[in-house]
N, C-alpha and C positions, 0 to 999 in steps of 0.2 A: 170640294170635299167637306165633308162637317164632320162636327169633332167625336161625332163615333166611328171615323175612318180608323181603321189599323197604324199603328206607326209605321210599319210596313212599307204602305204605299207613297208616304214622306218620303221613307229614307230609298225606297223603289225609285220615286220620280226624281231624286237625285242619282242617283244608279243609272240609271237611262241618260241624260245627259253623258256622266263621264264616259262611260260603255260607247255613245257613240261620237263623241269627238275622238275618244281613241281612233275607232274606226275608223273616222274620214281622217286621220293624220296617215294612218297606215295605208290607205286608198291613194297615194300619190303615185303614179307613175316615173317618178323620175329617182336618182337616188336624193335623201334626205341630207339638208347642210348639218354641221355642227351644231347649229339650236336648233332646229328641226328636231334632230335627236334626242337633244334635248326635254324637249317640250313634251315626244313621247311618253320619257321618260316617267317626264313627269304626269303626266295624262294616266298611264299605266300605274301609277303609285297611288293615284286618288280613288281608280277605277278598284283596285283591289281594298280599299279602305273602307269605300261603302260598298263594296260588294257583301264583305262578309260584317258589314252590320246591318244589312239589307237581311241578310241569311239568320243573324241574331236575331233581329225585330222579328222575324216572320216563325221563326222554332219560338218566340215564346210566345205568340201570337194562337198559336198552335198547340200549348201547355208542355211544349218538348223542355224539361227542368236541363236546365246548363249547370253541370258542377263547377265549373271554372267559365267564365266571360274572358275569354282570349281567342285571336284568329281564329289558332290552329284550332282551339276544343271546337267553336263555332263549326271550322269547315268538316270535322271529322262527323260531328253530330246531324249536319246536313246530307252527308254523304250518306249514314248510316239508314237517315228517312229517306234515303231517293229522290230529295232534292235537285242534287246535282250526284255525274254521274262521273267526272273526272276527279277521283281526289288525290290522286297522285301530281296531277298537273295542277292544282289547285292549291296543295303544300309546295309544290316548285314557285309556282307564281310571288304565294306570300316568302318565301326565302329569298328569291331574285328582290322581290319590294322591298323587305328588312336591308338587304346589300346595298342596292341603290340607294336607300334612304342616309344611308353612309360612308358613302362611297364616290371619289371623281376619277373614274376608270375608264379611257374614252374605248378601250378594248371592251371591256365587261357590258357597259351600253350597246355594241355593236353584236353581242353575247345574245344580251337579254332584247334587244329587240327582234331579234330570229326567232329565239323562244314567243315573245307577244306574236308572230304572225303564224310560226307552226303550231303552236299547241295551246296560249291561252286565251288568243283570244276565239275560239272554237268554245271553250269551256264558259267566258265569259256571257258570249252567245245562246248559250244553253240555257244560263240562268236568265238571263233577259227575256229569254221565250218563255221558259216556265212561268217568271212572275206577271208576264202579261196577260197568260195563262189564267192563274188566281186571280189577276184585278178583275177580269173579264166577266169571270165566274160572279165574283162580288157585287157587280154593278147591275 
């Protein structure tokens, strides 16, 4: 990439990484030990972190003006352009992440990793498609 690539596609090609080692943690057939879970966890905490500053880089990337630079405005702003199309599970996501990030709840873990395989990581998926989408385009 040369340095009139988008920041976008930086913080994109970090997005891709986390997006799919979540993936292949959740891909096990068997059930998950206690850091197995773990690790989701944490997989899932990083994965929402450059997700929605993937979402940031790319709305201003796009001249979309951000009143506030925080998750939530990022992911309501992205919703609003049809970015992404989940944003109800997408304000659960980053809430489950703010909790786990302070939180050692071996129930609440067992919570939120149901949530990462029914509903976020579907959404996660979304965006991964879409920006592959836009790099595709760009290249």
């Amino acid at each position: 990439m040369t340095d009139s690539t988008p920041r976008w596609h930086y913080r994109f090609e970090n997005y891709c990484r986390a997006f799919l080692l979540l993936r292949e943690a959740l891909e096990q057939d068997r059930a998950l030990t206690q850091l197995e879970k773990e690790g989701v966890i944490q997989r899932f905490e990083y994965t929402v972190e450059l997700a929605w500053k993937t979402l940031k880089d790319y709305l201003e990337s796009e001249n979309v003006v951000l009143e506030q630079i925080t998750p939530r405005t990022v992911i309501r702003r992205a919703f609003e352009a049809g970015i992404i199309k989940r944003g109800e599970a997408w304000q659960k996501a980053l809430d489950a992440r703010n909790r786990m990030s302070h939180t050692y709840d071996l129930a609440a873990f067992e919570r939120v990793i149901g949530d990462i395989r029914l509903s976020y990581m579907e959404a996660f998926g979304e965006l991964y498609e879409f920006m592959l989408a836009r790099q595709a385009r760009m290249s």
